[in-house]
DRENMI-361822 format. One record per residue (C-alpha): x, y, z; residue number from 1; residue in one letter. Coordinates in nm, 3 decimals, always signed. Example, Ala and Ser with C-alpha at 12.3 -4.5 7.8 and 13.67 -1.06 7.14 Angstrom:
# DRENMI-361822
> +1.230:-0.450:+0.780:1:A;
> +1.367:-0.106:+0.714:2:S;
# end
This chain:
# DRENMI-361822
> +9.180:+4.471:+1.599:1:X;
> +9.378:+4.279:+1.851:2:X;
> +9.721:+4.323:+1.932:3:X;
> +9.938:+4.065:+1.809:4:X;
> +10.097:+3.829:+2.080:5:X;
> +10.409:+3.647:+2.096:6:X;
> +10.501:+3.346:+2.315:7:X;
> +10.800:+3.345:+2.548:8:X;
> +10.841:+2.969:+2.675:9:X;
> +11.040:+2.857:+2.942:10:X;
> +11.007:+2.560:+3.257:11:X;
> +11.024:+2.613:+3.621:12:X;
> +11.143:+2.982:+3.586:13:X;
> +11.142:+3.321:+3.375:14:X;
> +11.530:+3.297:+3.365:15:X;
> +11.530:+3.186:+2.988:16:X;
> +11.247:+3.388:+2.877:17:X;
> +11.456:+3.710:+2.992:18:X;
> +11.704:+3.616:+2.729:19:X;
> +11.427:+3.572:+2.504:20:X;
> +11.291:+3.903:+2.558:21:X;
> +11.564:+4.121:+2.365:22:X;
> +11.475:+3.882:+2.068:23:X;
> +11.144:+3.943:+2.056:24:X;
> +11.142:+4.297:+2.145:25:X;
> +11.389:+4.386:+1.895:26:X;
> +11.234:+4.165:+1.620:27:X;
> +10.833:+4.250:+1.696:28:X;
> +10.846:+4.542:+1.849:29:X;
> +10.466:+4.591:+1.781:30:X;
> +10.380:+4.273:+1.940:31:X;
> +10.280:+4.183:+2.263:32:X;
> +10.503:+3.977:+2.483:33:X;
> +10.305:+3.693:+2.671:34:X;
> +10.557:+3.479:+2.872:35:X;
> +10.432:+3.086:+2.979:36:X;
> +10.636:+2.876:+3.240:37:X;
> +10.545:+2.553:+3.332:38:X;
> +10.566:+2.467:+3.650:39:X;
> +10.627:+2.036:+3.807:40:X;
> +10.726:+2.140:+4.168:41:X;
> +10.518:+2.269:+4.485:42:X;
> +10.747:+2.585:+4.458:43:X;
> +10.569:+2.929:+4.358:44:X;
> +10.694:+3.081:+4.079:45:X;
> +10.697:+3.452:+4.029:46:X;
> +10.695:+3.610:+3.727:47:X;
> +10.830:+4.008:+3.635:48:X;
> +10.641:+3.973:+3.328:49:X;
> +10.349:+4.126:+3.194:50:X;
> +10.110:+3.852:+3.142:51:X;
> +10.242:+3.594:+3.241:52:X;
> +10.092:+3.255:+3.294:53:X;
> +10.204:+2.980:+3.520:54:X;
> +10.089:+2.661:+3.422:55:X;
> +10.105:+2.380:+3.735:56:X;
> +10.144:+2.013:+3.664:57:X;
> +9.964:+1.800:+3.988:58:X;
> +10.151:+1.497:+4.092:59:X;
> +10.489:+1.521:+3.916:60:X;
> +10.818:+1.569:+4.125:61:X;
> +11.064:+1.630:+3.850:62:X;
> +11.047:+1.793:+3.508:63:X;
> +10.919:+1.529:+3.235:64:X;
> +10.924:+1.650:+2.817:65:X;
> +10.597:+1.422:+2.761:66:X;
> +10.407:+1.568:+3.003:67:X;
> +10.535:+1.929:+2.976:68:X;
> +10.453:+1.901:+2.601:69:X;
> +10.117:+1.793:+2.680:70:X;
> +10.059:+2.127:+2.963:71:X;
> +10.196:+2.357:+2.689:72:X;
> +9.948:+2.229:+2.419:73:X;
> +9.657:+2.209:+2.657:74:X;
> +9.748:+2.590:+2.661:75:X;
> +9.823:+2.649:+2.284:76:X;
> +9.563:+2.450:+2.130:77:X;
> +9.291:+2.695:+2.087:78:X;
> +9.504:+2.945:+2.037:79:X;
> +9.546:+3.065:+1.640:80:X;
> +9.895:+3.059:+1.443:81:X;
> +10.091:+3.152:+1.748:82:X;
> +10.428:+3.260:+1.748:83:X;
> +10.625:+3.051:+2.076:84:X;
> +11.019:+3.113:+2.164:85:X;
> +11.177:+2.884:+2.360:86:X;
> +11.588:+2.852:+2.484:87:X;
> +11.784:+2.652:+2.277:88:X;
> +11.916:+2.333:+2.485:89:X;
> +11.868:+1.907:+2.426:90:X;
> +11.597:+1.938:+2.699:91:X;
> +11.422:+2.209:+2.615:92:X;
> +11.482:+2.108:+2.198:93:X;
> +11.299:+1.784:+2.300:94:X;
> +10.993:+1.950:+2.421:95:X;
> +10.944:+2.216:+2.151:96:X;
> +10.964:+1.869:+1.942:97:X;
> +10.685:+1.737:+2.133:98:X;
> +10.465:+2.048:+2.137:99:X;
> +10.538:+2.060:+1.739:100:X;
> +10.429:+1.710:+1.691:101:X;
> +10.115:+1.769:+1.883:102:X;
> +10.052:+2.102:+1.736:103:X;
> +10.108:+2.023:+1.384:104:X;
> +10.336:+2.305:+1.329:105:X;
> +10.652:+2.441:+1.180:106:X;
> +10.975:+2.394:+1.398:107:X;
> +11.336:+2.497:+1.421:108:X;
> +11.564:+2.439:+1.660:109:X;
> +11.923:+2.622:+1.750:110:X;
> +11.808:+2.947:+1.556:111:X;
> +12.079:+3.227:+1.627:112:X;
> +11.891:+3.530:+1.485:113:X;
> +11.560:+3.628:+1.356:114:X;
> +11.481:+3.899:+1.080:115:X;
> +11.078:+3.990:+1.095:116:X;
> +10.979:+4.191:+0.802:117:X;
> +10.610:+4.225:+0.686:118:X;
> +10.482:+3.905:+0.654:119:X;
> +10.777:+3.697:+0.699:120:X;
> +11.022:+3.546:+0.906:121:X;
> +11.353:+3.489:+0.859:122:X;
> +11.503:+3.233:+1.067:123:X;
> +11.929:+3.216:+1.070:124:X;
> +12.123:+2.951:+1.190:125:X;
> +12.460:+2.767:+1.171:126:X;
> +12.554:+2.515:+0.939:127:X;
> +12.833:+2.318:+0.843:128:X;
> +12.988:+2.326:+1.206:129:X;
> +12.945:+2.688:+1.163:130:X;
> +13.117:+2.787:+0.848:131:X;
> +12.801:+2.886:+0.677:132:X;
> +12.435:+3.031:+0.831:133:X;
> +12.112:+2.860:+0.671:134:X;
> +11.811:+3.065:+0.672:135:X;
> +11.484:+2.921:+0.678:136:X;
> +11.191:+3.213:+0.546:137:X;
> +10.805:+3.172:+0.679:138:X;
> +10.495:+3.322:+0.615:139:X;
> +10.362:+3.441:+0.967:140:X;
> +10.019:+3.268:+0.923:141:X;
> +10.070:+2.955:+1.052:142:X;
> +10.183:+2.811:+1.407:143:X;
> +10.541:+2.845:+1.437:144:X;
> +10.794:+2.723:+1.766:145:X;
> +11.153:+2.841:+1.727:146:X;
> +11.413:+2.722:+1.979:147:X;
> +11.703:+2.988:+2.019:148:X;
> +12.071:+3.021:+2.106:149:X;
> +12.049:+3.333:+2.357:150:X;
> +12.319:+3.473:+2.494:151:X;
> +12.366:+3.629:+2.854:152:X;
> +12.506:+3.977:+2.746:153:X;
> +12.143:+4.084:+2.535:154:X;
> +11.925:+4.044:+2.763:155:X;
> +12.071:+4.326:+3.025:156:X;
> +11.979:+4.623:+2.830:157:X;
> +11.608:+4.528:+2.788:158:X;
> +11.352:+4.700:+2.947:159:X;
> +11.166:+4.566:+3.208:160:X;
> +10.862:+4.485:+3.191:161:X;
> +10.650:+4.501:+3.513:162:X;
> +10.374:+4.217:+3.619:163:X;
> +10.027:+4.347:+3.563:164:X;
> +9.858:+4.021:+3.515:165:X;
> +9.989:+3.673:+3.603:166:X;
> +9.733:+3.345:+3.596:167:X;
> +9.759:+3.031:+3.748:168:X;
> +9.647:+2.731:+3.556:169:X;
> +9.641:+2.421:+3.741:170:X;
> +9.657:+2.069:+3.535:171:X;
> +9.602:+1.734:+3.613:172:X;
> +9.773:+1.516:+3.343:173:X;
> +9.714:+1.164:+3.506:174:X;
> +9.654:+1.049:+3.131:175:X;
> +9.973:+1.089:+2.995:176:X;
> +10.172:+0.734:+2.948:177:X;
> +10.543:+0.735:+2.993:178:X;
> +10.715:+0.399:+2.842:179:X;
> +11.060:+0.306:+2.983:180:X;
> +11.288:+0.126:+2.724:181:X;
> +11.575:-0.045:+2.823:182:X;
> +11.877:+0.077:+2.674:183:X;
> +12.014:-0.202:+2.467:184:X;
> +12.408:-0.113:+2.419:185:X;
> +12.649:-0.257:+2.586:186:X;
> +12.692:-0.098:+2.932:187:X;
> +13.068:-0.277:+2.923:188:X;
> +13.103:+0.009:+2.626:189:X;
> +13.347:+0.292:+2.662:190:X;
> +13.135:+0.595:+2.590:191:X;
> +13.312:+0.773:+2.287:192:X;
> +13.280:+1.147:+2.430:193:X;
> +13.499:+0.972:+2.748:194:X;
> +13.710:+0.795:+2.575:195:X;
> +14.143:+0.859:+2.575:196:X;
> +14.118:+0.598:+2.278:197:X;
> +13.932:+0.599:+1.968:198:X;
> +13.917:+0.338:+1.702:199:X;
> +13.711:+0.438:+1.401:200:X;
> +13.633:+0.263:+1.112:201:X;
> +13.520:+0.368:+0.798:202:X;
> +13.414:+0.236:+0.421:203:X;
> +13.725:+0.088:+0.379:204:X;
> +13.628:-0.222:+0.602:205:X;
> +13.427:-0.372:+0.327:206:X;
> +13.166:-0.539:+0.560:207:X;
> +12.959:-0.540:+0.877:208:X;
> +13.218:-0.838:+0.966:209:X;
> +13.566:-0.648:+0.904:210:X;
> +13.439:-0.377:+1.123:211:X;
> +13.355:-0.611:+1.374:212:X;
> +13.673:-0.673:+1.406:213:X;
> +13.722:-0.309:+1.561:214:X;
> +13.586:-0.424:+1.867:215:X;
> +13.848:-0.627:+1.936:216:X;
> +14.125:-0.385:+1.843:217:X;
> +13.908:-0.114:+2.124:218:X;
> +13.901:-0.428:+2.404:219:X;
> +14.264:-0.442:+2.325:220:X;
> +14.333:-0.090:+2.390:221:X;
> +14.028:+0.023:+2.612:222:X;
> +13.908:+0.204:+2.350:223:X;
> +13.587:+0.359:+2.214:224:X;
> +13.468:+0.212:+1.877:225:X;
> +13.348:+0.501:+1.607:226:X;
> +13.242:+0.488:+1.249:227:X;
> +13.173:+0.721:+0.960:228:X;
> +12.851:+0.812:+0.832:229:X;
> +12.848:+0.580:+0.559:230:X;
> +12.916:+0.291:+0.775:231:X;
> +12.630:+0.430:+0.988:232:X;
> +12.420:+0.439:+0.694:233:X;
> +12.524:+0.080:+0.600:234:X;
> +12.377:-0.047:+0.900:235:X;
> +12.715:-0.172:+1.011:236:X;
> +12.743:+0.040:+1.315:237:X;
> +12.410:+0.195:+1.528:238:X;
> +12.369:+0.595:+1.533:239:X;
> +12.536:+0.666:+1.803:240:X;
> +12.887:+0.566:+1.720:241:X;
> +12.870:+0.823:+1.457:242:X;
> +13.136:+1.093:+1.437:243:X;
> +13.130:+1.396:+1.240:244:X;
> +12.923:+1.647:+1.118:245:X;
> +12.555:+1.462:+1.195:246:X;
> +12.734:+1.301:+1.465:247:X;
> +12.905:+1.335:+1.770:248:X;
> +13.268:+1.560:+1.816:249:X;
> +13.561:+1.362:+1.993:250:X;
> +13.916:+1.473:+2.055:251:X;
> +14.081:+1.219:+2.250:252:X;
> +14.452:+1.166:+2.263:253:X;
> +14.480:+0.887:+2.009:254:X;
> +14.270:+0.854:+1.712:255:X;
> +14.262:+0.546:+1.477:256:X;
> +14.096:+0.639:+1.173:257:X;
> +14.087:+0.280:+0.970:258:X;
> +13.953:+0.294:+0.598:259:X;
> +13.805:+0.656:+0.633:260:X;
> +13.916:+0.892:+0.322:261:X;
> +13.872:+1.211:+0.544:262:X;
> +13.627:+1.417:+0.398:263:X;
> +13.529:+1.759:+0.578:264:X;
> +13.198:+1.590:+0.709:265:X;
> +13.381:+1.337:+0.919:266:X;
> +13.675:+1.512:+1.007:267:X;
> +13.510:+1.852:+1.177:268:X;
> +13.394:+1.560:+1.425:269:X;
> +13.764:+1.455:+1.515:270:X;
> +14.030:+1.677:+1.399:271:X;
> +14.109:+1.812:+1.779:272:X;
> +14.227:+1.463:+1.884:273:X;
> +14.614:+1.476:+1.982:274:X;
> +14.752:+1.195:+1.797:275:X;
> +14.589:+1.037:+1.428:276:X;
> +14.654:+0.695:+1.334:277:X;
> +14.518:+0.661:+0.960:278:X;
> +14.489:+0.343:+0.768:279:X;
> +14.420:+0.350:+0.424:280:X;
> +14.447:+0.188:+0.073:281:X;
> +14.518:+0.511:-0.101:282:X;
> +14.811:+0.738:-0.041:283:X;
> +14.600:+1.008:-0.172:284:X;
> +14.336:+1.000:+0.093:285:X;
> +14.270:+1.355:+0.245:286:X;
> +14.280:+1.185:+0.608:287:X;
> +14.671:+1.138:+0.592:288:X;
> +14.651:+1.524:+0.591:289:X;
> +14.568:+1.522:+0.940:290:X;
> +14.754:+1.249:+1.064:291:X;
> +15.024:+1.212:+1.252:292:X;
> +15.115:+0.888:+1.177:293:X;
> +14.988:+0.723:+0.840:294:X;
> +14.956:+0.341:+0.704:295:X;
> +14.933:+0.245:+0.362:296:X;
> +14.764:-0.090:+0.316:297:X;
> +14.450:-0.318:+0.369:298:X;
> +14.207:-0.219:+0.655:299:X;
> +14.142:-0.531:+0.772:300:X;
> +14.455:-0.690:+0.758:301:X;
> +14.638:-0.403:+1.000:302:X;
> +14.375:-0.435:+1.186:303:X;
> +14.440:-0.793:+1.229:304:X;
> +14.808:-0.744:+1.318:305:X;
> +14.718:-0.487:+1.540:306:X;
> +14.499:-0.660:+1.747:307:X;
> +14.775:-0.919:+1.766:308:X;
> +15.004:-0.668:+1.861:309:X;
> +14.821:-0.523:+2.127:310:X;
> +14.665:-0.880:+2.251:311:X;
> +14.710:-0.886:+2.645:312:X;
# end
């Protein structure tokens, strides 16, 4: 019977898969590690790995996820129901994506601890900003790629594990088609994670138009414009001018929070800004919790005397 194998991923070095390694040893300790780096770059990469394989991409002068993803399933494709591990980061997330989509397998991304027992796999992570763990349980009889959150203190006390075979796979992945898109925001914007200023708007703009009018309250004050999710989900503002929970986390030092109500989801995405500004209809509204200052009254009409107010 052969040993069972599992995947250590990693690009241009064996840096991340060394974090990987107290993972995998600790949670298969009957399995055998086999450690895969993919290569762009005319540098040689060693490897202190037992089997380890090096897999070269010709013609490419700086890391690309496409045609990574492609050089890792060229490698994985024949292979059955493997187990891969990469290091949780946005880069590295994107390719285990890729490879997923091309492999037709499970995925999970940010994992912070595994549990392997018989058959299964439990998979832990953070939710809710971190005040709860989800765990996701798999059979092991199917392809699985789980991206982890390693940390640099676990690794250490591994042992090592000396090179007794290392291969070279060269690839030539001239086929691969990379499309450019042109980003269409405004490059004028005032990215929100940059921004001193933030004016968000929320439900309580009752339109696509009211909220408009946030943009010229942010000119005004060289401001970032945000939204909540359901304005997001209204179509009134594009994904990335999300904050919260499924969005992105700001703390600038001002905060205009105009027609949100505050709940939990939108306020773990703001609530280290300095200052809060909070407009809203009701006096009730969990946001004026958190405020600093708070305005009782009509979104769109204090947003219309602001922006006179603050006209230059």
């Amino acid at each position: 019977m052969n040993k069972q194998v599992i995947y250590l991923c990693a690009v241009g070095s064996e840096n991340d898969c060394a974090k990987l390694q107290y993972a995998a040893q600790s949670n298969f300790p009957d399995y055998e590690i086999h450690v895969v780096i993919v290569s762009t770059s005319d540098k040689e990469i060693k490897s202190s790995f037992a089997n380890a394989t090096i897999l070269s991409i010709d013609n490419v002068n700086a890391p690309e996820p496409n045609l990574i993803a492609q050089a890792l399933y060229q490698y994985f494709k024949n292979i059955i129901n493997p187990i891969i591990l990469f290091s949780s980061n946005r880069f590295i997330n994107g390719i285990a994506a890729r490879l997923s989509a091309l492999l037709n397998s499970l995925i999970v991304t940010g994992v912070n601890d595994l549990e392997h027992s018989d058959d299964q796999l439990k998979l832990i992570k953070k939710a809710y900003s971190g005040a709860l763990n989800r765990t996701t349980i798999t059979d092991l009889n199917e392809t699985m790629i789980i991206t982890m959150n390693t940390s640099d203190d676990k690794h250490t006390s591994v042992d090592k594990l000396e090179a007794t075979d290392i291969k070279h796979i060269q690839l030539n992945l001239n086929n691969v088609k990379n499309i450019c898109f042109n980003n269409l925001s405004d490059e004028e914007e005032i990215n929100l994670n940059d921004a001193n200023v933030v004016v968000a708007g929320g439900r309580g703009l009752k339109n696509s138009d009211q909220f408009e009018l946030l943009k010229a309250l942010a000119s005004n004050l060289d401001a970032a414009v945000g939204a909540s999710r359901p304005v997001v989900d209204s179509g009134w503002a594009n994904n990335s001018m999300m904050i919260g929970q499924s969005g992105k986390t700001v703390s600038p030092e001002v905060y205009f929070a105009i027609g949100i109500s505050g709940t939990i989801q939108h306020t773990t995405g703001m609530e280290d800004s300095k200052c809060v500004i909070a407009v809203n209809t009701d006096k009730n509204a969990p946001i004026f919790k958190l405020a600093d200052y708070g305005v009782i009254g009509d979104a769109q009409k204090v947003v219309k005397a602001l922006i006179k107010k603050t006209a230059k």
